[in-house]
N, C-alpha and C positions, 0 to 999 in steps of 0.2 A: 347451243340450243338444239334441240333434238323432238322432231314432231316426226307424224308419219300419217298415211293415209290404211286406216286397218281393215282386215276382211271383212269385218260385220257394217263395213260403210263408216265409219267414226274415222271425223279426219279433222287434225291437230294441227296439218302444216303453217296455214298463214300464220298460228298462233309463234310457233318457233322462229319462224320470217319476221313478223315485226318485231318481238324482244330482239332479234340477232342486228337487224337495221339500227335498231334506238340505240343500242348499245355499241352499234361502229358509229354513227354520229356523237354519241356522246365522247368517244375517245378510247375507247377497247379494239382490241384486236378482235373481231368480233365474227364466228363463221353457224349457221345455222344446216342445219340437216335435217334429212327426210327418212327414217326406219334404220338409225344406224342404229349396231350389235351393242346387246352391255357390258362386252369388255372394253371397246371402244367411248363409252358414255361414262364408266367410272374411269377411265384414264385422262378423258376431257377434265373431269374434274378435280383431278388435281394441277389443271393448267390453267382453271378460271379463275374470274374474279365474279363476275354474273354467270351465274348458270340457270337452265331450265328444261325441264323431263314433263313433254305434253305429250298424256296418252289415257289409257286404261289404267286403272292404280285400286288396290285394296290397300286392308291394314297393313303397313311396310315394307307394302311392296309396289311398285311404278314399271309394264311394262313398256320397253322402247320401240319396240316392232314385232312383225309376226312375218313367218314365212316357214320355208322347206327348216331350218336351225330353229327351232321356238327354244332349246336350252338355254340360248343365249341373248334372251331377249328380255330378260327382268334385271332391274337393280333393286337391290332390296336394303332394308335398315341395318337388320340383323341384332344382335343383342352383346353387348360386351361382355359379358362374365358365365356366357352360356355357350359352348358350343352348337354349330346350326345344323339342324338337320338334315340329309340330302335331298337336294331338290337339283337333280343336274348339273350343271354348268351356270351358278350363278352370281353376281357378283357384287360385294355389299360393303355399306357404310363403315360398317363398324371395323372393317380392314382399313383406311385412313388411318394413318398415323396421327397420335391427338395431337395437337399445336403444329403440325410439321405440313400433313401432303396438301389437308383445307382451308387452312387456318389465313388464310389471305382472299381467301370468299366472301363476296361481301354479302350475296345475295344468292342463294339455292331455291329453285322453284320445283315444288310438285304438285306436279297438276293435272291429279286423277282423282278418282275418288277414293273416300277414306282414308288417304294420306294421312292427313292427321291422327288419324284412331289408331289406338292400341293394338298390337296384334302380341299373345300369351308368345308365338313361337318366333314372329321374324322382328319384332321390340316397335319400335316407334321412332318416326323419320327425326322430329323435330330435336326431338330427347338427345337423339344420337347426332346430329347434326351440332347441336351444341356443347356434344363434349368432346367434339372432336375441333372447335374451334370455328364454323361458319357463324359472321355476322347475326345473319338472317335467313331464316328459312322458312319458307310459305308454305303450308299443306291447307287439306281440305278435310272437312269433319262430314261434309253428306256424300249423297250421290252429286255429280257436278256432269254438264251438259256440254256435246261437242256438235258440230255440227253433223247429219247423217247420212243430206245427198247433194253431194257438191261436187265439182270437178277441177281441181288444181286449186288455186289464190283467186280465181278474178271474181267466184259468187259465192264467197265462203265467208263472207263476215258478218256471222251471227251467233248466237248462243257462247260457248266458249272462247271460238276466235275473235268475235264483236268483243267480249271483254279484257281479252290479252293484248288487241289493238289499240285498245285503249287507256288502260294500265299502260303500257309502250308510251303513250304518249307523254303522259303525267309525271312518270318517272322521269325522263327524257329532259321533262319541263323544270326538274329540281324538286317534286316533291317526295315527302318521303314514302318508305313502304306500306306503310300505314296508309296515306292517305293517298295513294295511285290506286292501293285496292277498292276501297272506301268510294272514292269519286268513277272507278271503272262500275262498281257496281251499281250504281244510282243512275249511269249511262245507262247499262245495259237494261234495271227496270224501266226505265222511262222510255226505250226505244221496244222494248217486248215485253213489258208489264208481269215481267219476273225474272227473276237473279238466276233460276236455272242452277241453282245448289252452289254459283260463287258467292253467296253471300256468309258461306261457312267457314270462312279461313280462317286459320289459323298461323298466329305467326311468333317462332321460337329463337332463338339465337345466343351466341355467345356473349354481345352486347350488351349492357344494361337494359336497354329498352328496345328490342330488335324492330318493335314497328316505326322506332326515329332514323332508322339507317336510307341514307341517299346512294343510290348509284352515279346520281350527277353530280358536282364534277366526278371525270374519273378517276380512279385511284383506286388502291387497293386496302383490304378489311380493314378496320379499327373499332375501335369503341366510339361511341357517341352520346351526348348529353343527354340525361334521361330525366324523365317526370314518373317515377316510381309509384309517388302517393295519389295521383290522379288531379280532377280539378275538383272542389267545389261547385253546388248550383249557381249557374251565371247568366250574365244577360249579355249575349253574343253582339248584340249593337254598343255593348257599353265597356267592350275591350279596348287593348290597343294592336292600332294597325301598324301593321311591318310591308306589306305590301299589297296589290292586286291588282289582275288584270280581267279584261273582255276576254270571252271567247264563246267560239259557236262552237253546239253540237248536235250533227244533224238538223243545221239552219235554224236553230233557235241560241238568242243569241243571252248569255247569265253574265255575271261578274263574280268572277272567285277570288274571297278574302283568305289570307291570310292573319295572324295575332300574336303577339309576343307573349301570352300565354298558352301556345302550343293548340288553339283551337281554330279551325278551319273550317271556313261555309260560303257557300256560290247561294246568292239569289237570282230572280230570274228580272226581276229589271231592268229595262235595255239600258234606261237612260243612267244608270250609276257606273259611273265610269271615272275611278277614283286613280290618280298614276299617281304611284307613292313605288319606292325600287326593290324590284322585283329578285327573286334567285335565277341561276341560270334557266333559260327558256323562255323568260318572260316576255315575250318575244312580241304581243298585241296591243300593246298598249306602251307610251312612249315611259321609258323610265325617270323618276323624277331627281335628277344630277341636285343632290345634297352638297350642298356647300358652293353651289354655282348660282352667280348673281340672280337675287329676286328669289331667291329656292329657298325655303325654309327646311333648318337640320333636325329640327325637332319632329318627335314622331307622329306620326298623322293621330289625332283619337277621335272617335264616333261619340256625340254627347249623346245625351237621353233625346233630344230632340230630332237627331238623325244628323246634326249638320257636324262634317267632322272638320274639324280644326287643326291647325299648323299644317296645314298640306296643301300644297301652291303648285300651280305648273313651273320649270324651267325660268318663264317669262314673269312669272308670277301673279299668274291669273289664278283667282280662288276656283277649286275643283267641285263639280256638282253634288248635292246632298246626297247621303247615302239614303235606303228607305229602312223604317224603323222594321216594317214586317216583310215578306217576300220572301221568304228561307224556302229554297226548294233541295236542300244540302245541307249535311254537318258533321263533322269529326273534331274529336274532341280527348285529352288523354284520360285513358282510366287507370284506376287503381289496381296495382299487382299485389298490394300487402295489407293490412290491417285487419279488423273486424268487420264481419257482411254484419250489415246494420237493417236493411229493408226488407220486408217480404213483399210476396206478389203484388199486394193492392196497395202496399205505400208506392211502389215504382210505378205502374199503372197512374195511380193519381200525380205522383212527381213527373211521367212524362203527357198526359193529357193537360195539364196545368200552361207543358211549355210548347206543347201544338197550339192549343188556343191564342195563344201569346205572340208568336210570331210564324205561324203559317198562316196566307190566307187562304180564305174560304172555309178553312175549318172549325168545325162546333162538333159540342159531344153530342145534340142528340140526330145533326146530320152526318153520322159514320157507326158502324159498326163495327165489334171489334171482329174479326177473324181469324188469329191468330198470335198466341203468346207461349213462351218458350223461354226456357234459359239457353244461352249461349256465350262462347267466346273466341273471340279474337289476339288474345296474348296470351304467352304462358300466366295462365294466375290473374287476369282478371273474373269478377263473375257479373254476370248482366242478365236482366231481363230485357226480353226483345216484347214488341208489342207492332199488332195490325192491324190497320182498319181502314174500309171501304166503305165509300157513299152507301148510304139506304138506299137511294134511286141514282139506277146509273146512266150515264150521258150526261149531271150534272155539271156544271162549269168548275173548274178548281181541280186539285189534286183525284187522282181515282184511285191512288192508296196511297199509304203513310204510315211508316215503321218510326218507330224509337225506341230506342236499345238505353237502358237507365242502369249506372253502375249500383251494385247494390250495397258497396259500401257508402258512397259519399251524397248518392240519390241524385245527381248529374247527369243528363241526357246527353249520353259520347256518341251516339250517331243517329240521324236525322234524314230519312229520304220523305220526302214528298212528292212520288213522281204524277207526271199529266202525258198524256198522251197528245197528240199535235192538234188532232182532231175524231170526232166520233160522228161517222157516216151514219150510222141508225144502232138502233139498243135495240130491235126487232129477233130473236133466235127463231129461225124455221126451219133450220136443220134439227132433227131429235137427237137424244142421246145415242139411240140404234143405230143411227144411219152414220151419229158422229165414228161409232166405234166399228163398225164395217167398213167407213173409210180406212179408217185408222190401221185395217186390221190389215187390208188388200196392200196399202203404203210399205207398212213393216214387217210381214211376216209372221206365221204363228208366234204363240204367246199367249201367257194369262193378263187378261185386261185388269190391270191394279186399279186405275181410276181414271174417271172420264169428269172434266169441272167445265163447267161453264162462266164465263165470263166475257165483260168488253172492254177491248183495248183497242182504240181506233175502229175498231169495227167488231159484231157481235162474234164469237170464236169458242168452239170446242177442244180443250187439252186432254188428249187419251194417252196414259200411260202402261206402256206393255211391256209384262217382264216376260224376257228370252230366257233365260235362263241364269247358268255360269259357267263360262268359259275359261276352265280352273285356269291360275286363280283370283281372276277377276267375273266382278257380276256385271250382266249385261243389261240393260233398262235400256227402252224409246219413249219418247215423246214425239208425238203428233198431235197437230195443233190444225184443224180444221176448221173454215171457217162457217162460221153459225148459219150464214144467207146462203152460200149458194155451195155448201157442202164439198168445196176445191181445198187439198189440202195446199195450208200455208206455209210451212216447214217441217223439217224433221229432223229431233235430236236425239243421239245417243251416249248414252254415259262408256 
């Protein structure tokens, strides 16, 4: 793992520390770094099995560090059937030998911006990552946020590192790539009431289904069971369960399900506290020993009424009802192949049909929509993403809520409803002026791109300012000030 702390203040390291931690607990030989060279960081990788490159990143390209040598401080994609053009001393994907130097990878993280996207001259990470044999590979399709003024590990976990922190854990915990990104990003809205451009990932691989790949247990690359053609529309309490435990994040305490149809969701009801046995990490909740006296072997299932059945403790005391609504979480598989069947407003209506249904507090004409978009998360699936926020904010319940509706099969594959803990007052008396003068004294010259108001626990100004590019990556901040008494509350840079 390879993070570093960079001149324009962007600092990755906690993020390279925790994956490097989770992954020596789970069983790897596992060493993290701070501004190592890219000769150094393509040579790592052909001795891993989890890898990851957190920094500054364009189209196919992930720098590692900056200093007196900047030649040697990019790994890039590069393109197999094109020679690359000179760009110094650089060093690139598409030199891996295919099936030989990666091909025991289980996991490749880039974690910059634009990862994901095409670049005409240096090809594309994900593309090339795949034919040269990694499992899985994570990139990024937007700008994505780091943190901008911190000093070392001990006050850096937020924006990028908050969500790497937490991805670490999930992984860690047994689940797969897919759903560590998925449940990291639904942390990080609900703890900063925006995803900060993780929510654009993108994930490629040699696998059949590269977002079913585990790093837990550990071991090295393989193939893994895939759900190609997606799920059908479903009714998440009317699965069947495979496991789930309690857990807090940030002192609020959910219960996260797992399903033997590959769908995953955490409500936020304290009192459901279902032990049914767990995959490695399952660590909060007591595991329920199948085939030990009083323990029933058959699999727990949720009826229509909420109460789930065959699922006993150890002792064999019946376990508490599940609740039928409370979804504040959900992942789900989507479709990589067939016919796109929906356009915009049949998804819209296919995903507001199943907010109403099992989120509480929400109704269509208490939200507005804010924000709809195609996007995707696998090679080859296509989704509309959809958002929306209270009319009047300070309201009790959710204070936004995305879902993302495959458009072939009209199934809602991801589901956040985040809430913030509490909202001190909805009053703004700082102005946009004053927001973006702070903004501006915090980060440094720049063109002011936008300045949004909004509240999330407390009323807050988000000013975004572009630096420039600092070839050949672009440089973006965000300052986020707060709305009452005009103190800036953090500062992120892509």
């Amino acid at each position: 793992m390879n993070g570093g702390l960079f001149e324009d203040g962007l600092d990755t390291r906690l993020s390279a520390q925790r994956m490097g931690e989770a992954a020596r607990r789970i069983g790897y030989e596992s060493y993290w770094y701070f501004g190592r060279s890219a000769a150094d960081s393509w040579f790592d990788g052909r001795d891993s099995t989890v890898y990851g490159l957190f920094g500054h990143g364009t189209s196919g390209i992930v720098q590692t560090a900056e200093g007196v040598n900047n030649d040697d401080h990019f790994i890039l994609s590069g393109k197999a059937d094109t020679p690359d053009p000179s760009l110094g001393t650089r060093y690139f994907w598409k030199d891996y030998a295919p099936g030989l130097d990666v091909d025991d990878m289980k996991l490749a993280i880039l974690a910059g911006c634009h990862t994901a996207s095409d670049s005409s001259t240096w090809g594309n990470f994900g593309r090339m990552g795949r034919e040269r044999g990694i499992d899985s590979t994570v990139s990024f399709a937007d700008f994505v946020y780091y943190p901008g003024t911190c000093t070392g590990t001990t006050n850096c976990s937020y924006a990028g590192n908050y969500f790497w922190e937490r991805f670490a854990v999930y992984a860690e915990g047994g689940d797969t790539v897919g759903v560590a990104l998925s449940k990291a990003r639904q942390d990080l809205v609900t703890k900063e009431g925006s995803a900060k451009g993780w929510d654009s990932s993108v994930v490629f691989g040699s696998s059949d289904t590269p977002g079913d790949v585990r790093i837990a247990p550990a071991g090295e690359g393989q193939a893994w069971d895939s759900k190609p053609l997606g799920i059908d529309p479903f009714d998440p309490f009317g699965l069947t369960l495979t496991w789930a435990r309690d857990i807090l994040v940030e002192g609020t305490p959910y219960t996260d399900f797992v399903t033997s149809q590959g769908v995953s969701y955490r409500t936020i009801d304290p009192t459901s506290n279902i032990q049914v046995a767990g995959p490695p990490g399952a660590r909060s909740v007591p595991a329920l020993m199948t085939g030990s006296t009083g323990a029933s072997t058959a699999p727990a299932v949720m009826t229509d009424t909420g109460q789930v059945t065959n699922a006993t403790t150890p002792g064999g005391t019946a376990l508490p009802t599940a609740p039928r609504r409370g979804l504040v979480w959900l992942q789900a598989p989507a479709a990589t192949q067939g016919e796109v069947k929906l356009d915009k407003a049949a998804a819209r209506g296919a995903a507001l049909d199943f907010l109403s249904s099992y989120v509480d507090r929400f109704d269509r004409e208490g939200f507005k929509l804010t924000e709809r978009k195609r996007v995707s998360h696998l090679d080859g699936d296509e989704l509309y993403s959809f958002t929306w926020r209270p009319q009047e904010e300070g309201r009790s319940g959710p204070a936004a809520v995305t879902a993302e509706v495959d458009r072939r099969t009209g199934a809602v594959v991801f589901l956040s409803a985040a809430r913030p803990k509490d909202v001190a007052s909805t009053e703004v008396t700082v102005s946009r002026q004053q927001a973006i003068a702070v903004a501006v004294e915090k980060a440094g010259a720049g063109r002011v791109k936008e300045a949004r108001a909004d509240v999330w626990e407390r009323p807050r100004w988000t000013v975004t300012i572009d630096q420039g590019k600092e070839e050949p990556t672009p440089r973006l901040v965000e300052v986020t000030v707060d709305g009452v008494t005009g103190k800036v509350i953090s500062t992120s840079r892509t």
